[in-house]
C-alpha positions, 0 to 999 in steps of 0.5 A: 266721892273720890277726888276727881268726882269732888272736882268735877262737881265743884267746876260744874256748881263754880260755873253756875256760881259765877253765871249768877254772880254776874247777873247780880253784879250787872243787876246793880251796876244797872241799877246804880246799888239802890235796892238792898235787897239785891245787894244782900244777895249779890253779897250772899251769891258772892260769898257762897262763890268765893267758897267754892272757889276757895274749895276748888284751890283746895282741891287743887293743892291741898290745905296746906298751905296753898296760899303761897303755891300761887307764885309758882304757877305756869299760868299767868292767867290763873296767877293774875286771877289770883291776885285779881280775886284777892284784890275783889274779896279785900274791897269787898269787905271794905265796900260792904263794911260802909255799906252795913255802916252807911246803906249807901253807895260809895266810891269803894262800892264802884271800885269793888264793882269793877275789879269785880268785873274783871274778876269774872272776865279772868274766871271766864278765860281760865274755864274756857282754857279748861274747857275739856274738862267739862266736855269729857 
């Protein structure tokens, strides 16, 4: 698969990655964090999304060092999709940790839940900017 094919397929699995991490992002905003087993795989479809996306970026600019590249962008959308993405894996981690610990909602949790939303919102603007690209 050349470059150009790696891209598109990953853009298509990336779209219906982020379609099924909100529907379980809403699934336990719904239902207040209360069953495990929706928050295991929220956690599990979250985890393979942020994969792709991180393979999306790699694609994008290579693996070398492309965590820096971010500051350089025209794009304000993307850079602040960036920062917002990072701040949702970081309180992520936090909110999971207590979770693991305690298997109970926390403050983080909610936190994490709503940065998480605006995550999407951002991911949702930046696909519909590129959204010739899944036309051609």
């Amino acid at each position: 698969m050349n470059k150009r094919q790696q891209l598109k397929f990953c853009d298509w699995t990336l779209l219906f990655l982020m379609i099924v991490t909100l529907a379980s992002s809403i699934q336990l905003e719904v239902s207040d964090s209360r069953s495990t087993t929706f928050i295991c795989l929220h956690a599990i479809i979250a985890s393979v999304f942020i994969g792709f996306v991180v393979y999306h970026i790699i694609l994008h600019f290579g693996s070398n060092r492309w965590f820096f590249k971010f500051s350089k962008l025209k794009s304000s959308v993307t850079r602040l999709l960036w920062w917002i993405t990072t701040i949702t894996i970081i309180s992520a981690i936090v909110a999971f940790i207590h979770w693991i610990t305690t298997f109970t909602h926390s403050p983080i949790g909610g936190v994490h839940g709503k940065i998480g939303f605006l995550m999407i919102l951002f991911a949702i603007i930046h696909t519909i900017k590129r959204a010739a690209f899944f036309k051609r």
